[in-house]
N, C-alpha and C positions, 0 to 999 in steps of 0.2 A: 465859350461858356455863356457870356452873353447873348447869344443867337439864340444859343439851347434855352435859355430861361426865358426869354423874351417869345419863344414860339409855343413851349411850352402852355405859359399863362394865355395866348392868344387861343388856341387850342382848348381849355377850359372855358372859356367865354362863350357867349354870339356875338361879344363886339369884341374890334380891336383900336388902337392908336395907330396912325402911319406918319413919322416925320420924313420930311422930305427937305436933304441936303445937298448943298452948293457952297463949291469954293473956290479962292481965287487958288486955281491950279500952280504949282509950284514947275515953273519947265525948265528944261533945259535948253541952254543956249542954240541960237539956231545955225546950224551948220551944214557941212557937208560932209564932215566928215565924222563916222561914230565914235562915241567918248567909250572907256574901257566898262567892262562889266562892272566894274566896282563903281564908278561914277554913276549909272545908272541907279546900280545898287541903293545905293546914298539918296540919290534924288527921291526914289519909290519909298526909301526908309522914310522921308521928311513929311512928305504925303499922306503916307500911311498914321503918321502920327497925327497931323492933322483929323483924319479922317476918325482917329480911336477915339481920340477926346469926343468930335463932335456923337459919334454917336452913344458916349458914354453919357454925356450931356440926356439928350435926346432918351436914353435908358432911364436916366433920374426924374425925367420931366414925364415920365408913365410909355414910352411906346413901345410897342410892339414892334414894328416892322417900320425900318429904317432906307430910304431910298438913297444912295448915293451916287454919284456922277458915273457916268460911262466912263469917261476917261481919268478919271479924278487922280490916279496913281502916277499915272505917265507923262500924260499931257496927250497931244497930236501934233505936235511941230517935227513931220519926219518924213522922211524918205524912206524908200524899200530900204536901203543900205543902214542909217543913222538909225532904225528901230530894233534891228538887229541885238545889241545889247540888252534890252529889256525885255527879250521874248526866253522861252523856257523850250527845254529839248523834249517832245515829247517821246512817251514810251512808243514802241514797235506794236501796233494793235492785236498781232499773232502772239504775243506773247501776253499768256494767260496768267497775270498776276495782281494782289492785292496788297496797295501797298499798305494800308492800317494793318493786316493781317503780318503781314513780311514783313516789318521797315527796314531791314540790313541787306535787302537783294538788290542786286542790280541789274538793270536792265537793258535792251539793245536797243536804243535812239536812233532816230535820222536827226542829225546834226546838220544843222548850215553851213558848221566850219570843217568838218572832218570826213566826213562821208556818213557811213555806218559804224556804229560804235557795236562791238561783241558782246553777246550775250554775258555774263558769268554764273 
């Protein structure tokens, strides 16, 4: 909603505000070996709230368009293996779906962990 109001008013203008934010990233410890989905979970939650405020902040102070870190949720301290937790299963691209339109369907993924997961 934020976004929307914020692009909105930038849209009505010829000018806009742009903040540009940095933070000290929240990571997770360095390992070898991946922490469970929910640890990640947690981590990306902590981050993420960091990152509401500031650009809630940044909304109050007049901007528009808000830059935030590349990695700002996750961190980079990873391995192909130890990243694994923090990534998402994407949809099957053959399959012809919206998910604003649908949100109760489910879909066929390639999974890292399982193979191919079936349509429903």
């Amino acid at each position: 909603a934020v976004f929307a109001l914020a692009a909105l008013q930038a849209l009505a203008s010829d000018t806009f505000i742009a903040a540009v934010y940095e933070h000290a990233v929240i990571l997770p410890d360095a390992t070898d070996e991946p922490v469970s989905p929910d640890e990640a979970l947690a981590l990306m939650n902590r981050n993420m709230d960091v990152l509401e405020g500031a650009i809630k902040e940044a909304t109050q102070q007049g901007a528009h368009i808000i830059v935030t870190p590349e990695d700002g949720i996750y961190g980079w301290l990873f391995t192909r293996e130890t990243i694994y937790p923090y990534l998402e299963d994407i949809p099957d691209p053959a399959v012809n779906w919206i998910p604003c339109t649908d949100p109760t369907r489910q879909w066929a993924v390639h999974t890292r962990r399982t193979g191919r997961l079936p349509l429903r």
